[in-house]
MITOR-804148 format. One record per atom (N, C-alpha, C): x, z negated, y negated. Coordinates in steps of 0.2 Angstrom, whole numbers, padded with zeros to 4 digits, always signed. Each point is the difference from the previous one (the first is absolute). Layout:
<atoms>
XZY ...
</atoms>
This chain:
<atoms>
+0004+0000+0006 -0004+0000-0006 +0004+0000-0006 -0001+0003-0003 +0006+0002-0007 -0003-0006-0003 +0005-0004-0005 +0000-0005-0005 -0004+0002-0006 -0003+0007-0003 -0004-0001-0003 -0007+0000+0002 -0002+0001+0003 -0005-0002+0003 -0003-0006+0003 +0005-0005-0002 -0003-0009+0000 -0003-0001-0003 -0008-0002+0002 -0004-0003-0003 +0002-0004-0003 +0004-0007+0001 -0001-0006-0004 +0003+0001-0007 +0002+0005+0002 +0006+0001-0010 -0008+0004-0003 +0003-0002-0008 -0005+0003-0005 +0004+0005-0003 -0001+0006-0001 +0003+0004-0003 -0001+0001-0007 -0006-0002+0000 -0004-0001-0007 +0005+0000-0007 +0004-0005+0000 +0004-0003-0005 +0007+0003+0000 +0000+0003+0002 +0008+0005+0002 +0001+0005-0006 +0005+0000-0003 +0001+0005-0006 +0007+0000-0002 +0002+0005-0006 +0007-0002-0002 +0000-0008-0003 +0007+0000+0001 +0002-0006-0004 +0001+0001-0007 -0005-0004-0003 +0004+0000-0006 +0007-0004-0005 +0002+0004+0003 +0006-0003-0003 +0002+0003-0005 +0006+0000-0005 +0002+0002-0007 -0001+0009+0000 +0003+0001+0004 -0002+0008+0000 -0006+0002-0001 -0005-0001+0004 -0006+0002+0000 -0005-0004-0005 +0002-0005+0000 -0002-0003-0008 +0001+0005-0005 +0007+0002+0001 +0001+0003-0006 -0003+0008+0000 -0001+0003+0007 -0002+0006+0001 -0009+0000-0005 -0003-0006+0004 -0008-0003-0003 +0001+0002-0006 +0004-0002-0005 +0000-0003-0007 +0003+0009-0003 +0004+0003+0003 +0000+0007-0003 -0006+0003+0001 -0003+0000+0004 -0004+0003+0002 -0007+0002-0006 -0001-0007+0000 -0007-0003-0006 +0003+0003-0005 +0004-0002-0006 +0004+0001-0004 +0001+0008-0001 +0002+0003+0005 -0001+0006+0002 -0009+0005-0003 -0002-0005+0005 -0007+0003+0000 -0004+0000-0008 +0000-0008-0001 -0001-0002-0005 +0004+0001-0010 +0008+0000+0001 +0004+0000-0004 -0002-0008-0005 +0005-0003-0001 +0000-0006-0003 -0005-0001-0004 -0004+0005-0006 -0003+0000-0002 -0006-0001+0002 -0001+0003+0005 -0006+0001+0004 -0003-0006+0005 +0008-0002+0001 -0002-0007+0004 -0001-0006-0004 +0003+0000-0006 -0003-0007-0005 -0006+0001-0001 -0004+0007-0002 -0006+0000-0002 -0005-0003+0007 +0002+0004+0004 -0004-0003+0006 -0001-0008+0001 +0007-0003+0000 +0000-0005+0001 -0002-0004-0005 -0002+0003-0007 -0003-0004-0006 -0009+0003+0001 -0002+0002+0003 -0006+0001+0002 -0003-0003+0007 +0003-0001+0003 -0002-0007+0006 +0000-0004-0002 +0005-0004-0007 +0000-0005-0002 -0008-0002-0006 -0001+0006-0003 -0004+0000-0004 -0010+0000+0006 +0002+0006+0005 -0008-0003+0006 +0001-0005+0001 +0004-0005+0002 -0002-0007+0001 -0002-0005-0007 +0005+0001-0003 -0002-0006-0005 -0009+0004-0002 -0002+0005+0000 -0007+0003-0003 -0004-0005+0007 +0002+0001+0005 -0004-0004+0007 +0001-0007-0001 +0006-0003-0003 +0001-0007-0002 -0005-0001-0006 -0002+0003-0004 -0004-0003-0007 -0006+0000+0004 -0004+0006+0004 -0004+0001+0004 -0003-0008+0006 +0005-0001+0001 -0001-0006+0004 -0001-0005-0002 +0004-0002-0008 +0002-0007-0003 -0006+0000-0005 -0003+0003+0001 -0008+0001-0003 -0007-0002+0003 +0003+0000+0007 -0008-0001+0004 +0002-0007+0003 -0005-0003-0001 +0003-0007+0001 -0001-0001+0008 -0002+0004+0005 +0000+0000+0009 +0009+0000+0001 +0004+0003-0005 +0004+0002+0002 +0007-0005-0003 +0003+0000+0001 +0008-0003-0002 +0006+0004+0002 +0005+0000-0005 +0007+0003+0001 +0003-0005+0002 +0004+0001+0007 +0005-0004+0003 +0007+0000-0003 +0000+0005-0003 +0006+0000-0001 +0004+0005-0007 +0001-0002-0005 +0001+0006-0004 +0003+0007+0002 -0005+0006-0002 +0002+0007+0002 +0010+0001-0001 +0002+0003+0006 +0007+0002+0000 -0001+0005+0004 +0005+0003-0007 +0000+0009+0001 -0006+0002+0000 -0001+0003+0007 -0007+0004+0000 -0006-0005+0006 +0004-0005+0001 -0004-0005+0006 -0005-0006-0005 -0005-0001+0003 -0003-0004-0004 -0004-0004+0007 +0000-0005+0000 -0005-0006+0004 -0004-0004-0002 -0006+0001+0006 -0005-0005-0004 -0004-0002+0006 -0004-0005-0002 -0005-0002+0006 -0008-0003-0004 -0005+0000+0004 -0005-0003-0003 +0000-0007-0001 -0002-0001-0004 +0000-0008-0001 -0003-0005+0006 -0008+0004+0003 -0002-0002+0004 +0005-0005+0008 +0004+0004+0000 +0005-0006+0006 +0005+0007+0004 +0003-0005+0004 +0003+0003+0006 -0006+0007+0004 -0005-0002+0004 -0002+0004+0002 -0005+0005-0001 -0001-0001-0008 -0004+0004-0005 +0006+0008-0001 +0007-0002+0000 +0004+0004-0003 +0001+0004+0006 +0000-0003+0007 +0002+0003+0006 -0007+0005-0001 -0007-0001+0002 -0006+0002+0001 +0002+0006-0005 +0001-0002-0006 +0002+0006-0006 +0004+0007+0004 +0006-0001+0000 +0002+0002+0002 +0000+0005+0005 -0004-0004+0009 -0002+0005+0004 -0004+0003-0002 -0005+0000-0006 -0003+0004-0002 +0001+0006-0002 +0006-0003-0003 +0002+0005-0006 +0003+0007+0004 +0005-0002+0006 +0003+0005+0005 -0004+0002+0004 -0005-0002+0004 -0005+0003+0005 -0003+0007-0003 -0002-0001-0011 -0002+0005+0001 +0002+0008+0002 +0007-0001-0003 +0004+0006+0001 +0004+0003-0005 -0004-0001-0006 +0001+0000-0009 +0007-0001-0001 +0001-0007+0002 +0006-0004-0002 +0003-0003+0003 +0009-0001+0001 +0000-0004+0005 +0006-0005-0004 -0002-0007+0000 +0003-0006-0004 +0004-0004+0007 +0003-0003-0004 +0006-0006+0006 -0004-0006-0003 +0005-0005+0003 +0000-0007-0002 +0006-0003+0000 +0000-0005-0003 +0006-0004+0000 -0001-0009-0002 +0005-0004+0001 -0003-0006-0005 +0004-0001-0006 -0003-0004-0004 +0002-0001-0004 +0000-0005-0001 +0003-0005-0003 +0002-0008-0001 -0005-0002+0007 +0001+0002+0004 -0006-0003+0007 -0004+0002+0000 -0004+0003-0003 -0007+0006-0001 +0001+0006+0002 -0004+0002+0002 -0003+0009+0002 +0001+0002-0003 +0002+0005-0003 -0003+0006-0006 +0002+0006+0004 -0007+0004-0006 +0003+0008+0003 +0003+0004-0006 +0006+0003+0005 +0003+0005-0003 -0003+0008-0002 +0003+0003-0005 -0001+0004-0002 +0003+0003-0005 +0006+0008+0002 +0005+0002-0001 -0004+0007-0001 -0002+0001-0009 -0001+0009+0000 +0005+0002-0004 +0005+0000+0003 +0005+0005-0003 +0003+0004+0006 -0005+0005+0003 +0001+0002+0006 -0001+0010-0006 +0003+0005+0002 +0002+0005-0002 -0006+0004-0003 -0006+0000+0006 -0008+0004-0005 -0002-0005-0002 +0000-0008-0002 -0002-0005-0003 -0003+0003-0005 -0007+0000-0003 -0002+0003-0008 -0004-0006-0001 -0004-0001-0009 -0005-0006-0002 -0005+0002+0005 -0004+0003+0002 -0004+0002+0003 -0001-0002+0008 +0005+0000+0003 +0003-0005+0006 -0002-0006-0001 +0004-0005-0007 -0001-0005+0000 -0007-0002-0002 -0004+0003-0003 -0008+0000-0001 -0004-0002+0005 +0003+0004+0006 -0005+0001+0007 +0002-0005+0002 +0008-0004+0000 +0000-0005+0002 -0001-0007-0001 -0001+0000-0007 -0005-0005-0002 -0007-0001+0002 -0003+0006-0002 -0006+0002+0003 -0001-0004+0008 +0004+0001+0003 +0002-0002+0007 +0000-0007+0002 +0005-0004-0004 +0002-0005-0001 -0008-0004-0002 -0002+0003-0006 -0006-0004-0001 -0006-0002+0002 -0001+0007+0004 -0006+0000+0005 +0001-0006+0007 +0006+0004+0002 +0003-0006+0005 +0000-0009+0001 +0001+0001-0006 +0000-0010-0003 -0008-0001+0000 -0005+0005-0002 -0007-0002-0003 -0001-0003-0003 -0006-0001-0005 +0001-0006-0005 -0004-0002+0000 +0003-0007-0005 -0001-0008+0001 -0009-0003+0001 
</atoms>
């Protein structure tokens, strides 16, 4: 029986290593694609969707910011509790629309949510308000 073919190993997770080379390969690449220019502005328009998703949250009072917006990442969770945040969330992914992480923060749940993804537009973040909102229901 050939060695690839062992069930028990995951292959799954198998890739180059990134090591300095290939780091550096990554980093031409984007740079490349993007040109410095192009990469600060993008990276200054992630930053600016979330802080719009962060005023969006810190307004409705179901909601709390866990943690101040960095970079393009912004966390929050409902005020509601622990498994109000969770229940949020499977919502939020089952539908399809969107798909959010979790993390903790000082001990707490929060969900993440990172649009500084490449076709990122206001229009995304719209729907995912929209999403966000319905999902939580109101008070």
């Amino acid at each position: 029986m050939s060695r690839y073919l062992d069930a028990g190993r995951d292959y799954s997770n198998w890739q180059l290593p990134l090591g300095r080379r290939f780091r550096a390969l990554k980093l031409w690449s984007v740079l490349r694609c993007y040109g410095a220019e192009g990469l600060a502005a993008h990276v200054e328009d992630g930053i600016h969707l979330a802080q719009q998703l962060a005023c969006r949250i810190a307004k409705d009072p179901r909601f709390e910011i866990a943690a101040p917006p960095q970079l393009g990442l912004l966390c929050f969770r409902l005020t509601a509790g622990e498994q109000a945040t969770h229940h949020l969330l499977d919502r939020i992914n089952t539908t399809g629309r969107a798909l959010l992480s979790s993390t903790r923060v000082h001990g707490r749940t929060a969900l993440r949510v990172a649009p500084g993804g490449h076709h990122t537009r206001p229009d995304d973040l719209e729907e995912l308000w929209s999403l966000i909102d319905d999902s939580a229901g109101h008070p």
